[in-house]
N, C-alpha and C positions, 0 to 999 in steps of 0.2 A: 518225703522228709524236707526237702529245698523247700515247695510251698510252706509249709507248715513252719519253720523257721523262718520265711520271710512275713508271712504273716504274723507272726511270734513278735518281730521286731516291729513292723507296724504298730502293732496292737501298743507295744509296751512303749515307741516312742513318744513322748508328751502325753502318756496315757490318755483319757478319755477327750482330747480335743478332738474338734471335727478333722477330717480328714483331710479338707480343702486348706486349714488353718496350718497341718505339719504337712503337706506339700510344699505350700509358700516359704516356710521354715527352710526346709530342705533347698528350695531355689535358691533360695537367698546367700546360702552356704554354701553355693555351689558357682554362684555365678558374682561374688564379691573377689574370689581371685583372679577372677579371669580380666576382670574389668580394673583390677588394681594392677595386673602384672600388663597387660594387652593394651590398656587404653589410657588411664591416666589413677595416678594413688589421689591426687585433687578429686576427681569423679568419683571413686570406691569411695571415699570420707563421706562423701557428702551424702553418697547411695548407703552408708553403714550409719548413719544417722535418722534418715528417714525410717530404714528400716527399724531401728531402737524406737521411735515413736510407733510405730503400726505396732508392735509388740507391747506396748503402753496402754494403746489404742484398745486391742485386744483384752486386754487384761483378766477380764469374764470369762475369758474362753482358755486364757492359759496365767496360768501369773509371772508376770514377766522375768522374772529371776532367771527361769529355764531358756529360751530363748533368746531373751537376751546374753545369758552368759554364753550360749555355745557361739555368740556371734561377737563380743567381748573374746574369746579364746583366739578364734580364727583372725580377728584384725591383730591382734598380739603374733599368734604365729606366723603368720605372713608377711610381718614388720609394716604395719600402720603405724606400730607405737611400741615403745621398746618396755618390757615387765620393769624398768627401772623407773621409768618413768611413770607410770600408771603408780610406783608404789610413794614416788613425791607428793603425787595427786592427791594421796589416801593421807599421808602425814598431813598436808598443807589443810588438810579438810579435815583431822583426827576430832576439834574438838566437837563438828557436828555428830560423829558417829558415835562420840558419847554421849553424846546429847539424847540419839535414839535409845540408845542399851539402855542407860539408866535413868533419865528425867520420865519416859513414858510409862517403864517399870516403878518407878517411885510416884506415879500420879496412879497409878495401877490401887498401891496401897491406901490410897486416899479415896479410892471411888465409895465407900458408904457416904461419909462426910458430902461428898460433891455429888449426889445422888440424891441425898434429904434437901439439899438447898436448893438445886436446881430443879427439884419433885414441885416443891411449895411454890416457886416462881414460876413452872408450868400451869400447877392449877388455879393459883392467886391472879395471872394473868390472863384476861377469858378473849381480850382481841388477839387477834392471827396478825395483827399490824405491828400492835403494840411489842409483842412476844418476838417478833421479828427483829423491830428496829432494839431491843432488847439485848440481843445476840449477835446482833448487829455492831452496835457500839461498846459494849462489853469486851469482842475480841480487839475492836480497836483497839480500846485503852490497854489491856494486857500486853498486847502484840508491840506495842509503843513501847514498854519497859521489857518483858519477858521475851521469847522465843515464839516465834508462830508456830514451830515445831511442838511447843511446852502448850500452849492454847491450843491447838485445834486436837493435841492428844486428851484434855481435856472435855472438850468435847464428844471425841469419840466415844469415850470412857461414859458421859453423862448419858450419852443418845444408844447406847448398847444397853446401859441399864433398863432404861425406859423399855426397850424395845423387850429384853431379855422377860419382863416384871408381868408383860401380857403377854407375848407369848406362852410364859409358862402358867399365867391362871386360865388361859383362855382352853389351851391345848391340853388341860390337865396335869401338865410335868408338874411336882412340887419338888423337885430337882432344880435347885437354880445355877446347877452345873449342865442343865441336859442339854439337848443337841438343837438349839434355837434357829438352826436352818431347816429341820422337819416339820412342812406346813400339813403333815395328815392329818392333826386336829382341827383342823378348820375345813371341816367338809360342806358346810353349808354355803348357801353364797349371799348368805346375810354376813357370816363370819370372813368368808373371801372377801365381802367388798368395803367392809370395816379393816381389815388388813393391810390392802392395798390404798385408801387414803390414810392412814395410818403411816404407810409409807413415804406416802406424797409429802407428807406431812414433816417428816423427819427428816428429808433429803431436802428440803426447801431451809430450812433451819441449819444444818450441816452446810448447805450453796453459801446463805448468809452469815455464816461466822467465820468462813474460810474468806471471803472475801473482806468481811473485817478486820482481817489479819493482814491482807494489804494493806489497807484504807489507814492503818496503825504504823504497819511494819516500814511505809515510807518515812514517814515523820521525824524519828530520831535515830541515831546514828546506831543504838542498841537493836532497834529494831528488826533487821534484817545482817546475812554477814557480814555484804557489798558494801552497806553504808558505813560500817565501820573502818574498811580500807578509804573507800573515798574521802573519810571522815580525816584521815591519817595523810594520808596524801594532798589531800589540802589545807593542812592544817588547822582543823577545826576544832573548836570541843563541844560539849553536850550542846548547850544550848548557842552556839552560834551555828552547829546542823541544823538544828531546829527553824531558826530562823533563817536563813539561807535555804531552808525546803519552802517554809511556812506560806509564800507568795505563789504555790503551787499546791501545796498541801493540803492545805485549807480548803479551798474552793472544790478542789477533787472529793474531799472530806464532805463536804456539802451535797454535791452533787450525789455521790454512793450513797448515801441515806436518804436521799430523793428519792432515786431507784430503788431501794429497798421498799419504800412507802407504795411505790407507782406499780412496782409489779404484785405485791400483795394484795392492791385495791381493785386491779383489774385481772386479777390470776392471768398473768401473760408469763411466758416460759418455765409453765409448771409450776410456777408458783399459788400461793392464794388457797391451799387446803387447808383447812380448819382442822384441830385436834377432834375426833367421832368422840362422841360423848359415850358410847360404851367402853371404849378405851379410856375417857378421861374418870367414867366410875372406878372401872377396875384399879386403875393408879391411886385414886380418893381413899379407897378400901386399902391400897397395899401401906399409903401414909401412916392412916389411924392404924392400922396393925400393927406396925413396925413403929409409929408410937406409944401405945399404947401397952405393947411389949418388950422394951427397949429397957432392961436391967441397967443398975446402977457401974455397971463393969463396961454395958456397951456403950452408956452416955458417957463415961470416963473415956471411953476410946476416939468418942465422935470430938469432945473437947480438945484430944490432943492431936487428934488430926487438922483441927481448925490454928491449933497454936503452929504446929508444923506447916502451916499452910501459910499463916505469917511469916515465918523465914524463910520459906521458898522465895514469897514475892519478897521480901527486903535484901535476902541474900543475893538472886535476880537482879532488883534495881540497882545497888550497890557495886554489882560485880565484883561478891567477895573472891569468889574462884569460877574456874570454867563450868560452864552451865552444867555438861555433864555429873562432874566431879558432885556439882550440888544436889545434883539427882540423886545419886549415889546415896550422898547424905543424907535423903531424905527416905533412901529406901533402907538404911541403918535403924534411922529414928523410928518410924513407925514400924516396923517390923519387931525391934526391939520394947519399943511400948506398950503395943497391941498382944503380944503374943501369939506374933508368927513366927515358931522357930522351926516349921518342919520344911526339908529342903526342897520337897516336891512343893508345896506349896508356896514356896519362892519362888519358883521353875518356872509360875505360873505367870505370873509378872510379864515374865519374858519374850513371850507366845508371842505376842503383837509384833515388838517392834525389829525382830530381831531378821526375820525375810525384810521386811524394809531395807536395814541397815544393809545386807548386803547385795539386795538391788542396786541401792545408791552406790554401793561400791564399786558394782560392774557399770555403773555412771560415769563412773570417775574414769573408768576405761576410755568409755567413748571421748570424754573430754579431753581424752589425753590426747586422743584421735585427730581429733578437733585441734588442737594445736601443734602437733608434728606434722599434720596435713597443711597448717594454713588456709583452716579451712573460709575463718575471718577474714584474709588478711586485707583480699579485695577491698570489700565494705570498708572497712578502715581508711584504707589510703584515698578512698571515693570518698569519703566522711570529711575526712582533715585538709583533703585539696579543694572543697567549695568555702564558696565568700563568706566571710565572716556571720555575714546575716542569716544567709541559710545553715550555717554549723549547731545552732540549735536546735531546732526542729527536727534537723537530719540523726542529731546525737539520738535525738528524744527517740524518735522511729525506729532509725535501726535497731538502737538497745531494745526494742520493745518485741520488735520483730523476730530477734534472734536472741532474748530471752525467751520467748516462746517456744520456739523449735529446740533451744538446750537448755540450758542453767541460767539463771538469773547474777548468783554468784560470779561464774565465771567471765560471762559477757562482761558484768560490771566492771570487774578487774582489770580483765584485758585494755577497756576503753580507757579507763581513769589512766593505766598503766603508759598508752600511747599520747593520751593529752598530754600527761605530765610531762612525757618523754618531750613532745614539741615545745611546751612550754620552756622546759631548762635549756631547748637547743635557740631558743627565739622564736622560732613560728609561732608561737603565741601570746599573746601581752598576759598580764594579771588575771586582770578584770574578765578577760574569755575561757580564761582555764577555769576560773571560779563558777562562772555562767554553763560552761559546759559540764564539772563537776556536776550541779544541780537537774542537766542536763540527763546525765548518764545514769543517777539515782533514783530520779521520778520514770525515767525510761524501763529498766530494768525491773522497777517493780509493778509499774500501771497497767501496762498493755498485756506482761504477762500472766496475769488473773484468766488470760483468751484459752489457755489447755492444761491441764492438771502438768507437765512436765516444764513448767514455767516457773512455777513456786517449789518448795519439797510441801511446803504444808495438803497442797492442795492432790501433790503426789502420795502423797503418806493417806490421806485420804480415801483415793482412787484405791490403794492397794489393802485398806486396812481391811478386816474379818466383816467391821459392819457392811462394806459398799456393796459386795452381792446380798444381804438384806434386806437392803432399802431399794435393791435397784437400781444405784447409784453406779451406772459404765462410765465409760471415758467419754463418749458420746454428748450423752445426759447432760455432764457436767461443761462439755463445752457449750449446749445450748441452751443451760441455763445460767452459766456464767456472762453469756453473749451481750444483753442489753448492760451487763455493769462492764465489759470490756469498751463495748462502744462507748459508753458514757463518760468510763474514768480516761480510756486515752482520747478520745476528743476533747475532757476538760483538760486535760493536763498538759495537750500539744497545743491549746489556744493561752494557757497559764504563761507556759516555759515563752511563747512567739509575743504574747502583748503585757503580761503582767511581772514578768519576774523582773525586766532590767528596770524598769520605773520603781518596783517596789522595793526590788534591794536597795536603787540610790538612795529612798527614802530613809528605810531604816538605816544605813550609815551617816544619813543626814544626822539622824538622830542618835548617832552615835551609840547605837546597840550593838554593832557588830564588833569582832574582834578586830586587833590589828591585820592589816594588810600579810599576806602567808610571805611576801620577800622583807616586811618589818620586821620577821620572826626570827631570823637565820642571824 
């Protein structure tokens, strides 16, 4: 009976993961107290970190939520971090996690509409470069005004369609609810090897609009969270962020579309597969059908998706309310339009983002971790005590560094929050808080593109339903994220070191800039 109950509990912990996977689980749980009580609570933060990325890491093999929270629980019960504190972390962060629940669900309702357009611009565009740098510059632009979070769920939503439209003609489902992870229909291996660049295909496309959403998301102060505090703290507004990035942005900007061009021309890290033209019939065939029998009731629908789709981006651009709240509103409107009143069919919406949201929440843990441990603080006071000349460069790196390994957000804040702090105590004139500001916002976003736990967009990604589809691990995406990491932070650490203080003098030569942040008071 003892065997058989202990096997019981094997069997049933983290269900179907490899064994060797909920071993290391179990170490990890067993050997964070001992090193937090024994050795140092500095050392356990740091070892409770690392650990939350290998469970990221993992993610294929278990979906991080489970693992990570049993190791979220125990650094809380052990006092890493006190449940008060983790629950400011969750306030402080509240309007991201509406942002999940309801912008992803209200983009949910949108996907006919954003499926017919993005179908036509799949087949209308027949280079594999063009179609790239397409999706490329597309998430810029959005990402610059909207949420990367609100674009790459776009995305997702576009590239599950695609995926969803042949799987189910290819496999015979005429169910476009059915089970689009059952690859039995494809027993051939004309059909297997049409599948799998098919894949290549769509994870290459997904690598480049996530990274567009960097390439975007640095540029204006809306773009990403961080930039809006830093935007605040140094008194900036829309377009003097802009320009205050722009001497680093730009050129970065340049450079990522390069890349995008260079890897597609010589398929180097998996890039460079071309849409199979058996796939590109079957999509040809699902258009003209789906035009061809599209009643006056569904074209009525597709219209008011596109006018809703209008006040998403103006409501968005405008920031008439929290991005969340807009979501919301958009899952009122179209619901209410369309003629979805049944609650299960709501429900449905929700599927996606809702494990996400509360990943990030058991995030939020860790970062709490992250800061009752001190686990920065080092870095910091090594940052702020080098000579003036090197505090740039250094800004730019560390943020980059250690948005990678945690949050983008949070790094950002922390940094802006300790310049600011030396700045009002004297350690630092104007003109270096402003340069370091610029510092800690291209930092924060460039380098960390290097691991999906760097951005959320790129985490939301990682975690989403499509990424074991396409194949898309944590892995994957660090090596093919790699040549635009190298690229964006090497352009960005030679921007912020030779071009940003000549370029700023310039534009305040010219009088574009705002006043001086001590003019303002």
């Amino acid at each position: 009976m003892e065997t058989t109950l202990r096997s019981a509990l094997v069997e049933n912990f983290l269900g179907p993961s490899p064994r060797w996977y909920k071993l290391s689980i179990i170490v990890f749980l067993f050997v964070n107290p001992l090193i937090f009580f024994l050795v140092s609570p500095f050392v356990a933060g740091w070892l409770l970190v690392i650990e939350f990325i290998f469970t990221l890491a993992m993610a294929l093999k278990c979906y991080p939520l489970l693992p990570g929270g049993l190791l979220a629980i125990e650094a809380v019960a052990i006092g890493m971090t006190h449940p008060a504190h983790v629950a400011d972390e969750i306030a402080h962060n509240l309007d991201v996690l509406l942002l999940l629940v309801f912008m992803v669900a209200g983009i949910y309702f949108m996907k006919q509409l954003l499926l017919s357009v993005f179908t036509k611009l799949l087949l209308n565009i027949h280079s594999k470069m063009r179609l790239s740098l397409a999706f490329c510059v597309a998430a810029a632009l959005l990402s610059a005004f909207l949420d990367a979070l609100t674009v790459i769920a776009v995305v997702i939503s576009v590239a599950t369609g695609f995926y969803s439209i042949y799987h189910n003609v290819t496999s015979n489902q005429a169910d476009s609810d059915g089970n689009i992870s059952d690859v039995s229909g494809f027993s051939s291996n004309e059909r297997k090897q049409t599948l799998e660049q098919f894949r290549a295909f769509l994870r290459s496309l997904l690598m480049h609009a996530g990274v567009g959403t960097a390439l975007g998301g640095v540029m204006t102060m809306v773009g990403e969270p961080q930039n809006l505090i830093i935007a605040k703290s140094a008194g900036w507004g829309f377009i003097d962020f802009f320009l205050r990035m722009a001497p680093v942005t730009l050129p970065v900007l340049a450079c990522g579309l390069l890349v995008c061009l260079l890897v597609e021309r010589f398929h180097l890290f998996g890039y460079g597969t071309s849409l199979p033209e058996p796939v590109r019939e079957v999509l040809k065939a699902f258009d003209r059908k789906a035009s061809a029998g599209r009643s006056k009731q569904e074209q009525l629908k597709l219209v008011l998706q596109a006018l809703i789709g209008v006040w998403l981006v103006l409501a968005l651009a405008f920031h008439l309310a929290e991005v969340g709240l807009i979501g919301l509103s958009v899952i009122i409107l179209t619901t209410s339009l369309c003629g979805v009143t049944d609650e299960h069919a709501i429900g449905k919406a929700f599927q996606e983002a809702l494990p996400f949201t509360a990943l990030l929440t058991v995030f939020f843990t860790v970062v709490a971790v992250i800061i009752d441990q001190h686990l920065f603080s080092p870095v910091i006071q090594y940052v702020l005590q080098a000579s003036p000349a090197s505090q740039l460069s250094l800004f730019y790196l560390f943020n980059g560094l250690l948005s990678s390994v945690s949050d983008n957000v949070f790094v950002g804040t922390v940094y802006i929050n300790e310049a600011r702090a030396a700045f009002e105590s004297g350690a630092l004139p104007l003109e270096q808080f402003e340069m370091l500001a610029v510092a800690i916002n291209t930092g924060t976003n460039l380098p960390s593109v290097a691991t999906p736990n760097g951005q959320a967009a790129f985490l939301f990604l990682l975690t989403s339903a499509l990424a074991p589809l396409v194949h898309l691990s944590y892995g994957r995406m660090v090596w093919m994220a790699l040549p635009y990491t190298v690229v964006l932070t090497t352009a960005g650490l030679l921007c912020v070191q030779f071009t940003l203080v000549p370029m700023t003098d310039l534009l305040a030569q010219w009088h574009w800039l705002a006043q001086p942040l001590n003019d303002q008071h």
